[in-house]
PDB file with one MODEL, atoms N, CA, C and O in Angstrom:
MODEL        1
ATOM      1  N   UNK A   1     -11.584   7.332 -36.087  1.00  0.00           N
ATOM      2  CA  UNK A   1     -11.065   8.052 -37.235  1.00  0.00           C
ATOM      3  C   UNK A   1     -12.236   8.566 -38.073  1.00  0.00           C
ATOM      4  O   UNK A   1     -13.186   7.939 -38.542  1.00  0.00           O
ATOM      5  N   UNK A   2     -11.947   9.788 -38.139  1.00  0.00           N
ATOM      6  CA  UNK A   2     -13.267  10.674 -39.410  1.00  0.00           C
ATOM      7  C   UNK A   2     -13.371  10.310 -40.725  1.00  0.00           C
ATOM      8  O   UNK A   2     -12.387  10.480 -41.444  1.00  0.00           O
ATOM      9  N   UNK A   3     -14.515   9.776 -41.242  1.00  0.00           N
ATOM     10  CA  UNK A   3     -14.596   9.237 -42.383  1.00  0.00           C
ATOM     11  C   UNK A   3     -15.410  10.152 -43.489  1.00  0.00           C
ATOM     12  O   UNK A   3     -15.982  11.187 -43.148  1.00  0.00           O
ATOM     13  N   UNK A   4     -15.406   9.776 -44.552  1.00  0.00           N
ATOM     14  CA  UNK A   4     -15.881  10.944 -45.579  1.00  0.00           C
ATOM     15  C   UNK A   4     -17.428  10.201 -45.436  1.00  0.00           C
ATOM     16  O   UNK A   4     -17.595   9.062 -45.000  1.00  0.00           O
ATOM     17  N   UNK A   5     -18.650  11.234 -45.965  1.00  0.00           N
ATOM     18  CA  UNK A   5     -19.733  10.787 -46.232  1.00  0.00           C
ATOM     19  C   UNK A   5     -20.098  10.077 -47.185  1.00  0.00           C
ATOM     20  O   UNK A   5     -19.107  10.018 -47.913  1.00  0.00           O
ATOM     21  N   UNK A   6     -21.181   9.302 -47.790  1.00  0.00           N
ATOM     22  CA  UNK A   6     -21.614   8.959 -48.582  1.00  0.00           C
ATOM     23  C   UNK A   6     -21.402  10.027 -50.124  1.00  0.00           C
ATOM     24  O   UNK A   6     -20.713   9.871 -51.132  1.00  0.00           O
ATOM     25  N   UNK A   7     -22.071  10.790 -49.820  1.00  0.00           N
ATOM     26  CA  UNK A   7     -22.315  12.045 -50.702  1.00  0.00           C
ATOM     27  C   UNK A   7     -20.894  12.560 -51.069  1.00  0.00           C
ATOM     28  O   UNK A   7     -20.502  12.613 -52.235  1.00  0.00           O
ATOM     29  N   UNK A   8     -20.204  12.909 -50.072  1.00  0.00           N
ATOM     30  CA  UNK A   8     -18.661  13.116 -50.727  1.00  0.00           C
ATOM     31  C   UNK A   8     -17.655  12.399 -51.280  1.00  0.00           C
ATOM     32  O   UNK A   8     -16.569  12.755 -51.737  1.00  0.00           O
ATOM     33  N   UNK A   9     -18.300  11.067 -51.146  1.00  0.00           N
ATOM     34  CA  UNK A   9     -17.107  10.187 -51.814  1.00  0.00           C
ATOM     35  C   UNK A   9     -17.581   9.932 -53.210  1.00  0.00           C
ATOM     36  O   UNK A   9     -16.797   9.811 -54.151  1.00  0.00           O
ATOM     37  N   UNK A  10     -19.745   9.800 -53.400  1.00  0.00           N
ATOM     38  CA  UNK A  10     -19.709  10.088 -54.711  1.00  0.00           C
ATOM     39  C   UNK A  10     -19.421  11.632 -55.298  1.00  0.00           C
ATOM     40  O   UNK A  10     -19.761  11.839 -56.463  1.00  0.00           O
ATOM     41  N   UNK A  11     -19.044  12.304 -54.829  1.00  0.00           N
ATOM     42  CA  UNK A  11     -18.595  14.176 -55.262  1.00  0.00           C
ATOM     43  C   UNK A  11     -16.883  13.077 -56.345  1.00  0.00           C
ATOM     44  O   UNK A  11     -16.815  12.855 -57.554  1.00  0.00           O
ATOM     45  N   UNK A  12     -15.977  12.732 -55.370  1.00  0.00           N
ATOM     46  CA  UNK A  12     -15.067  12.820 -55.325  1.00  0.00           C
ATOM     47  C   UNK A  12     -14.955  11.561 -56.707  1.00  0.00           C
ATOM     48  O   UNK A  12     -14.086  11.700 -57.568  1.00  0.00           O
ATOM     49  N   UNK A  13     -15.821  10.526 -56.743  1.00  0.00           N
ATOM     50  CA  UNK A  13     -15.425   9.743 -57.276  1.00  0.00           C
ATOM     51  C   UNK A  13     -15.732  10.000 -58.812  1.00  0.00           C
ATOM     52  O   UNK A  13     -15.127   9.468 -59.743  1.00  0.00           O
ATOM     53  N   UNK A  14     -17.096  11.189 -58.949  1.00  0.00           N
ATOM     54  CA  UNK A  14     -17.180  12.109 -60.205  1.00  0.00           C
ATOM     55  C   UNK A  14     -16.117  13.031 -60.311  1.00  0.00           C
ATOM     56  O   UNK A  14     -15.756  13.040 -61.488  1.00  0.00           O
ATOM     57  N   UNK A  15     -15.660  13.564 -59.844  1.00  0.00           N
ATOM     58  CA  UNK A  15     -14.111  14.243 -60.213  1.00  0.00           C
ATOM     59  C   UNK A  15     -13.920  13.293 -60.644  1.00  0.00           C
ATOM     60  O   UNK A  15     -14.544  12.933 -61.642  1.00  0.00           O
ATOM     61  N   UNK A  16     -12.747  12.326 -59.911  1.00  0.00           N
ATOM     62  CA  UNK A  16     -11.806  11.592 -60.455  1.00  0.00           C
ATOM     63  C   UNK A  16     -12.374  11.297 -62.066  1.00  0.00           C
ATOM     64  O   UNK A  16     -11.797  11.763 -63.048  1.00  0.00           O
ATOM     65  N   UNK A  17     -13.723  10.360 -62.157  1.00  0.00           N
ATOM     66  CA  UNK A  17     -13.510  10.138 -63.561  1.00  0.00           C
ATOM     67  C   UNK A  17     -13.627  11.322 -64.631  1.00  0.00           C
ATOM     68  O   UNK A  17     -13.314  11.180 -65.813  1.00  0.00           O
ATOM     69  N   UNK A  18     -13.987  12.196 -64.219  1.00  0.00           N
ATOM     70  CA  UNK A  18     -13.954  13.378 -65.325  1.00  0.00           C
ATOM     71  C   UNK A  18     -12.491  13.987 -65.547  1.00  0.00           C
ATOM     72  O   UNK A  18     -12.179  14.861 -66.356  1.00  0.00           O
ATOM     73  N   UNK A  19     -11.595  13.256 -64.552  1.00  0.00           N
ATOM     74  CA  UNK A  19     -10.037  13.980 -64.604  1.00  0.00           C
ATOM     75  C   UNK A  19      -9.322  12.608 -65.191  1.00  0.00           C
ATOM     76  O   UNK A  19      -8.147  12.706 -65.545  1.00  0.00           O
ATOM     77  N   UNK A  20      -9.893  11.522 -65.289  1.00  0.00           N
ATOM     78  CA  UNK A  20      -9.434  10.351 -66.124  1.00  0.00           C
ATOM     79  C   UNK A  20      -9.996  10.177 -67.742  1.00  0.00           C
ATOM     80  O   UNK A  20      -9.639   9.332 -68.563  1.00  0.00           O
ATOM     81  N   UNK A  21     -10.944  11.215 -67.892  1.00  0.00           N
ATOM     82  CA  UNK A  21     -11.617  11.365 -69.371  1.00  0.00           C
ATOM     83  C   UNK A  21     -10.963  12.238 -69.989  1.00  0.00           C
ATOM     84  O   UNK A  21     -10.989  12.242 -71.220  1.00  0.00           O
ATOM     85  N   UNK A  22     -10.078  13.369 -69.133  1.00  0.00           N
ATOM     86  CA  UNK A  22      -9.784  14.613 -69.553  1.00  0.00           C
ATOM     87  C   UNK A  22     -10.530  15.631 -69.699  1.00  0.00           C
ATOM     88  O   UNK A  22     -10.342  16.505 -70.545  1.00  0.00           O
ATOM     89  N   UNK A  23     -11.667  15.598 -68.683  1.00  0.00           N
ATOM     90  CA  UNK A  23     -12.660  16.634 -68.888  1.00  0.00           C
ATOM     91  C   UNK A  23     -12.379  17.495 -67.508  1.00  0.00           C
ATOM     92  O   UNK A  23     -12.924  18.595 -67.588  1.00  0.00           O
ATOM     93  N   UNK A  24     -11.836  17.340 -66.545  1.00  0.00           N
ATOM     94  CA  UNK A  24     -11.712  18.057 -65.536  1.00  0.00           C
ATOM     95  C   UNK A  24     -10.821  19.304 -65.777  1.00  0.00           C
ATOM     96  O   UNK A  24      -9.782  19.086 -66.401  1.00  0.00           O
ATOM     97  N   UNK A  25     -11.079  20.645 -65.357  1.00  0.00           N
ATOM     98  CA  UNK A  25     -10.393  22.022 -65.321  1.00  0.00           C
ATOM     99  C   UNK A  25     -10.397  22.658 -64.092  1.00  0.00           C
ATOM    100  O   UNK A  25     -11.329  22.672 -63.287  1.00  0.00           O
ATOM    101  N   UNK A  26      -9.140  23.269 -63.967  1.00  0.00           N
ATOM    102  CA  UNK A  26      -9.065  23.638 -62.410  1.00  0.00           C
ATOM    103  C   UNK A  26      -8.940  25.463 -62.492  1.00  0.00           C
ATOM    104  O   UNK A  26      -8.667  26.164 -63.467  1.00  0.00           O
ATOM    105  N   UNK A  27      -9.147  25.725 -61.560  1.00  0.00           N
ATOM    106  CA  UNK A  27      -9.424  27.403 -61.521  1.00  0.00           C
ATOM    107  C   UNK A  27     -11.443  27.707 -61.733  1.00  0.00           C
ATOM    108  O   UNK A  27     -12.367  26.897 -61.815  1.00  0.00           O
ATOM    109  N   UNK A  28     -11.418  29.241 -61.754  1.00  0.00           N
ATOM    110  CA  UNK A  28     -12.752  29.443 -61.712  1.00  0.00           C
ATOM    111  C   UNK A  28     -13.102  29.212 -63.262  1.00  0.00           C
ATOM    112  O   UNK A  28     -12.338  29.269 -64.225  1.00  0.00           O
ATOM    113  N   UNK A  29     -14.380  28.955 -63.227  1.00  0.00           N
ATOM    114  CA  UNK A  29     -14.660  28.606 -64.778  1.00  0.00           C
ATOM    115  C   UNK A  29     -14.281  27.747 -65.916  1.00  0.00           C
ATOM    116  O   UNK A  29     -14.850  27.796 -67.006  1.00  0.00           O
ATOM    117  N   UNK A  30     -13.139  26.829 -65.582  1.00  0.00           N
ATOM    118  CA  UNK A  30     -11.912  25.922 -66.091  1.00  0.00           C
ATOM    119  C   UNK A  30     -11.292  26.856 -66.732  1.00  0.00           C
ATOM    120  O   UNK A  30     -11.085  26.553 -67.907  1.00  0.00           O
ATOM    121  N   UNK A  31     -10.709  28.427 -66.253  1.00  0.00           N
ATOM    122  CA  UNK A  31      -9.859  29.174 -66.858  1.00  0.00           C
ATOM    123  C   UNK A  31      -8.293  28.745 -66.649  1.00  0.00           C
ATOM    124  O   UNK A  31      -7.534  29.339 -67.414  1.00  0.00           O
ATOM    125  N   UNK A  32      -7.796  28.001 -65.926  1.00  0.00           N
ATOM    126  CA  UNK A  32      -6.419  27.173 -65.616  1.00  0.00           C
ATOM    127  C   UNK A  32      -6.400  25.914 -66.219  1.00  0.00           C
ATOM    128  O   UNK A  32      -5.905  24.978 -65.591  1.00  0.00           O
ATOM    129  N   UNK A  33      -6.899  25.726 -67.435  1.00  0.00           N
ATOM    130  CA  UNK A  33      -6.636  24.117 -68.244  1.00  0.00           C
ATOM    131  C   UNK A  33      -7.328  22.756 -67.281  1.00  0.00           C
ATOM    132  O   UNK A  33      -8.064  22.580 -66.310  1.00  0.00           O
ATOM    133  N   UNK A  34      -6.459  21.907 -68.383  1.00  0.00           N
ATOM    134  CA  UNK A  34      -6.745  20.877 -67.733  1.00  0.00           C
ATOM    135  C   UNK A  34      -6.045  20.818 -66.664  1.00  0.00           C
ATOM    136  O   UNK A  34      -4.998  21.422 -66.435  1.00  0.00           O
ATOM    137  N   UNK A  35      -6.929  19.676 -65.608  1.00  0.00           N
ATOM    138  CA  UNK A  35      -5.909  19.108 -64.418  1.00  0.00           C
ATOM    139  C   UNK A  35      -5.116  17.749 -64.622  1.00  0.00           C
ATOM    140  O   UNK A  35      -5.543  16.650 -64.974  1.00  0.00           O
ATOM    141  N   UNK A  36      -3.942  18.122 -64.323  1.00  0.00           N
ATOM    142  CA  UNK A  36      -2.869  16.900 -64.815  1.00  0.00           C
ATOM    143  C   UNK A  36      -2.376  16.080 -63.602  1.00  0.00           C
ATOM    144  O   UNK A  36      -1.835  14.982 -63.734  1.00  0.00           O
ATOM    145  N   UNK A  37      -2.566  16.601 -62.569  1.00  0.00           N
ATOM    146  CA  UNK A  37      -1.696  15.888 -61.471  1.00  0.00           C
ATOM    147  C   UNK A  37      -3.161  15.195 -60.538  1.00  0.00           C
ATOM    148  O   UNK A  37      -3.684  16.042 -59.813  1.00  0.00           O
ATOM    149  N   UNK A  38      -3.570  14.338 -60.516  1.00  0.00           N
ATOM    150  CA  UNK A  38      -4.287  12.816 -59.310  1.00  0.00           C
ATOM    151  C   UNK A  38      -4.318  13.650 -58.253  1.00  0.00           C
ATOM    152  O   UNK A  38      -5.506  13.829 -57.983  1.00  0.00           O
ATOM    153  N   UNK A  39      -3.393  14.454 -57.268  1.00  0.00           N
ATOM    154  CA  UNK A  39      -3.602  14.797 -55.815  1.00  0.00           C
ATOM    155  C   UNK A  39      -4.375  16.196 -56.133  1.00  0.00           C
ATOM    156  O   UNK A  39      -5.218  16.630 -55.348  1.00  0.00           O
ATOM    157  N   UNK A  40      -4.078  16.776 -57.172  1.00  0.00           N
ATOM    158  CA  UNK A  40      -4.978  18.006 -57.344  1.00  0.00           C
ATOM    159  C   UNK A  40      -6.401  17.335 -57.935  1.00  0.00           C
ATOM    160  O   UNK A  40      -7.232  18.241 -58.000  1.00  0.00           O
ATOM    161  N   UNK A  41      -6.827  16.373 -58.277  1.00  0.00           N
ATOM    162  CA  UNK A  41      -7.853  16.498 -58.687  1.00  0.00           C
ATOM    163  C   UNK A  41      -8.732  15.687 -57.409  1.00  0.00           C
ATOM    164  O   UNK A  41      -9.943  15.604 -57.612  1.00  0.00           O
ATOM    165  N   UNK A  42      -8.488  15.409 -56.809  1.00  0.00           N
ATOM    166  CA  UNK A  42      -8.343  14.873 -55.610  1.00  0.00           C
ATOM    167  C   UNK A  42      -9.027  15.918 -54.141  1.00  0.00           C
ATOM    168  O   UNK A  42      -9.896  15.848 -53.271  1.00  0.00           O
ATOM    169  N   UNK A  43      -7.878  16.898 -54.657  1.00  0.00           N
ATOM    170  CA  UNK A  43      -8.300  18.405 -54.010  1.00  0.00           C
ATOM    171  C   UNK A  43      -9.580  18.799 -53.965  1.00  0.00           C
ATOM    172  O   UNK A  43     -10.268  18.876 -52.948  1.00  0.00           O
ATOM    173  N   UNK A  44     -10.086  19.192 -55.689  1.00  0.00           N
ATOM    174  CA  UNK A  44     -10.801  19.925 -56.269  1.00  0.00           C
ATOM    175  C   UNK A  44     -12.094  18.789 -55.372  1.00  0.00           C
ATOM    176  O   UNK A  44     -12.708  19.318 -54.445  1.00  0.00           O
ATOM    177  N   UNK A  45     -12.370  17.509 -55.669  1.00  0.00           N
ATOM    178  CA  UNK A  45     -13.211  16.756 -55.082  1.00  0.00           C
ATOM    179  C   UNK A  45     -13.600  17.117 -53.927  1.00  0.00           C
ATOM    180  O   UNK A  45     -14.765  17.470 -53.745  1.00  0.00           O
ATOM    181  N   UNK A  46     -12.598  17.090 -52.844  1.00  0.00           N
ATOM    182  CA  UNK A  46     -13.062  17.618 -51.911  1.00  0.00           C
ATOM    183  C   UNK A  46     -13.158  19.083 -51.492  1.00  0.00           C
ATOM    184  O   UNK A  46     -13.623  19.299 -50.373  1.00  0.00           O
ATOM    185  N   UNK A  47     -12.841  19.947 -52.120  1.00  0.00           N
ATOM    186  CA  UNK A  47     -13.253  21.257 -52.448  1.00  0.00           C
ATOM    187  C   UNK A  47     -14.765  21.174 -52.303  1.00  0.00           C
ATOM    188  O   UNK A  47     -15.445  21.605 -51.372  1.00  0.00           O
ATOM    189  N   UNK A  48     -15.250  20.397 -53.643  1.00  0.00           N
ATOM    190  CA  UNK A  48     -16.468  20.637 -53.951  1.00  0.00           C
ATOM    191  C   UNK A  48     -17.851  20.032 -52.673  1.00  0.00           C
ATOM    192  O   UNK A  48     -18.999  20.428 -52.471  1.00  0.00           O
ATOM    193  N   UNK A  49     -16.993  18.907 -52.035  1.00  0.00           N
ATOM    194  CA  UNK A  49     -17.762  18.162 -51.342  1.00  0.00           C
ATOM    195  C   UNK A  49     -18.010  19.232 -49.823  1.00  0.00           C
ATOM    196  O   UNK A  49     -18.917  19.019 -49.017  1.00  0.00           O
ATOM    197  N   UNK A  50     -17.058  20.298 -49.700  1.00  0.00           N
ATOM    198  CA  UNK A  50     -16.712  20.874 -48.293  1.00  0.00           C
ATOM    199  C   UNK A  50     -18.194  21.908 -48.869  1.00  0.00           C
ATOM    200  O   UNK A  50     -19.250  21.868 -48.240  1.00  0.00           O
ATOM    201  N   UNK A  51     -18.082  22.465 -49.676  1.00  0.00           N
ATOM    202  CA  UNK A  51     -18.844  23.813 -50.153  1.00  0.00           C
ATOM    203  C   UNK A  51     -20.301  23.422 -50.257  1.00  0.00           C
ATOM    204  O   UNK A  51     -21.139  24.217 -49.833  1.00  0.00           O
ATOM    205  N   UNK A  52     -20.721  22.149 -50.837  1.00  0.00           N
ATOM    206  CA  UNK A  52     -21.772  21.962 -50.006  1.00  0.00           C
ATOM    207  C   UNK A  52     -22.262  21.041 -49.172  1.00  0.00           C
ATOM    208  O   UNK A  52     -23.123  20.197 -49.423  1.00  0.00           O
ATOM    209  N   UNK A  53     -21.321  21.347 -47.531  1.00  0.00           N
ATOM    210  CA  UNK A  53     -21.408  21.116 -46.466  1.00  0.00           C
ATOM    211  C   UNK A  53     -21.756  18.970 -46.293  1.00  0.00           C
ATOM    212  O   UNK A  53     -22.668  18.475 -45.632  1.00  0.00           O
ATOM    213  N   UNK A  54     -20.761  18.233 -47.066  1.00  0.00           N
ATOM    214  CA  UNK A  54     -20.947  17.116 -46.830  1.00  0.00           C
ATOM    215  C   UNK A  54     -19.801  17.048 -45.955  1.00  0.00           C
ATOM    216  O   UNK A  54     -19.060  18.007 -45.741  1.00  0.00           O
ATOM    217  N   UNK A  55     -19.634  15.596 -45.319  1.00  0.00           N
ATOM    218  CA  UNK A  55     -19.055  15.209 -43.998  1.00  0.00           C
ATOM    219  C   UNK A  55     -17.415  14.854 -44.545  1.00  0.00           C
ATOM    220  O   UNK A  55     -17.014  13.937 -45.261  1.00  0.00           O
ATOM    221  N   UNK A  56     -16.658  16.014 -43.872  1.00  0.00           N
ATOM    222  CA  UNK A  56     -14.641  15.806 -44.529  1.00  0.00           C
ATOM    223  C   UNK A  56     -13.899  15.890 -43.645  1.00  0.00           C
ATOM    224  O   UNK A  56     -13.645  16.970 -43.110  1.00  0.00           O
ATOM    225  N   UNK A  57     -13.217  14.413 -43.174  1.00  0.00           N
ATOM    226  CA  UNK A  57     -11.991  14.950 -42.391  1.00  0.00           C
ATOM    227  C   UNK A  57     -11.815  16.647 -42.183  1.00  0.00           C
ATOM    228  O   UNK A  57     -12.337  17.506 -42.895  1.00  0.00           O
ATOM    229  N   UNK A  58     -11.024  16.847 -41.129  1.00  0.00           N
ATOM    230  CA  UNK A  58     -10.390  17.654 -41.064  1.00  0.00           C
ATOM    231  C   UNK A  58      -8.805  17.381 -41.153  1.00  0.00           C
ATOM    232  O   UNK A  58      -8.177  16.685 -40.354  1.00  0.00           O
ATOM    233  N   UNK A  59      -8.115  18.249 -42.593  1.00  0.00           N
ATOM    234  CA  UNK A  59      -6.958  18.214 -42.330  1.00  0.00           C
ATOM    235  C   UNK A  59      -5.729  18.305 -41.848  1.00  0.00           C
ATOM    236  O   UNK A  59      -5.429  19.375 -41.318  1.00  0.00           O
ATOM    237  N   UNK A  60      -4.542  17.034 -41.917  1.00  0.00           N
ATOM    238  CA  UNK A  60      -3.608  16.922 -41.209  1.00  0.00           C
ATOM    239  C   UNK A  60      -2.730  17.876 -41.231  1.00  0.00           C
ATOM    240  O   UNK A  60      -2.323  18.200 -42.346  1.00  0.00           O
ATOM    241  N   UNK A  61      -2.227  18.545 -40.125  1.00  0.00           N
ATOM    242  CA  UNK A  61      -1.524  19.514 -40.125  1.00  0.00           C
ATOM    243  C   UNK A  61       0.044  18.819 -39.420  1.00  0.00           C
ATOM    244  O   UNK A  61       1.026  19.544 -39.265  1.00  0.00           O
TER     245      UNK A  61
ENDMDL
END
């Protein structure tokens, strides 16, 4: 089973707390507010971790 990298799980685990402080914003620029929903911020984590090229599952289809 494919596991996340080092590097992307700390990506992911800085999201999360910046979306538990209320500092996380979703869209370009945080022009879409805050993020309110855990699986979207979740997303955005690994968004960030894919873009620069750390190690991510590939998703379940």
């Amino acid at each position: 089973m494919a596991k996340y990298s080092k590097k992307a799980q700390d990506k992911i685990e800085r999201v999360m707390h910046e979306f538990k402080t209320g500092k996380l914003k979703s869209g370009k620029d945080g022009q879409g507010g805050k993020v309110k929903n855990r699986k979207q911020a979740i997303a955005i984590g690994i968004s960030e971790a894919k873009a620069e090229g750390d190690k991510v599952p590939e998703r379940k289809s």
